[in-house]
C-alpha positions as CSV (number, residue, x, y, z in Angstrom):
1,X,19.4,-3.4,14.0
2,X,22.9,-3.4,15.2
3,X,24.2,-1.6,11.8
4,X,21.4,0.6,12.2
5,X,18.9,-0.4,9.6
6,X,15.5,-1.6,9.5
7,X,14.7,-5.4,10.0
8,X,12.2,-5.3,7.5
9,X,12.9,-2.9,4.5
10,X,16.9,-3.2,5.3
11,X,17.0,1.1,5.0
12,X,19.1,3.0,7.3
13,X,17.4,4.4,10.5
14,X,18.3,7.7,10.3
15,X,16.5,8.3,7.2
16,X,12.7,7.2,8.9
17,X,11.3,10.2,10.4
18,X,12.6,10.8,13.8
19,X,10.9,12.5,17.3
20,X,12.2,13.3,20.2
21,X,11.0,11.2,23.6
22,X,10.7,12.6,27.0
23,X,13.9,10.7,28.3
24,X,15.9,11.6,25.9
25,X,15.6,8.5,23.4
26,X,14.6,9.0,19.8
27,X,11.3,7.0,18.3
28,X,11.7,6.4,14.6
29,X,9.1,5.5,12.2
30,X,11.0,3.8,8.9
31,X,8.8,4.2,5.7
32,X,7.6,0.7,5.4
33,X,5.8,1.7,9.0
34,X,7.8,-0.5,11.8
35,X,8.8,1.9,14.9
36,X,12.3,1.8,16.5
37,X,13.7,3.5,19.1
38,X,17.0,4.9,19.6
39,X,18.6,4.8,22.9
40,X,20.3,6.8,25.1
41,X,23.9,4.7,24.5
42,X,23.2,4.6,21.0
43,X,21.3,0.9,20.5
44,X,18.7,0.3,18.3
45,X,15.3,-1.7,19.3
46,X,11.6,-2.2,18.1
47,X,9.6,-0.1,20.1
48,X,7.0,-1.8,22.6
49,X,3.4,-1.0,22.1
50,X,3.2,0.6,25.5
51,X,6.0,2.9,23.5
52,X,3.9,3.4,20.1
């Protein structure tokens, strides 16, 4: 996740489809289905479910 690519699939995160959050953060579903979240300083994590 630190090069900015999926843990699962190994595609690059800014090709998943990408929404806006209400804190600013993106939430970014890659195509094999597992969520991430881009934050604010630019770092890459899976997404809680409290998040999904």
């Amino acid at each position: 996740m630190a090069q900015g690519r999926c843990v699962g699939c190994g595609r690059d995160l800014t090709e998943g489809k990408s929404t806006k959050r209400r804190d600013g953060s993106h939430k970014v579903i890659c195509s094999c289905g597992r969520i991430f979240v881009n934050e604010k300083n630019g770092k890459w994590r899976r997404a809680l479910l409290e998040e999904v």
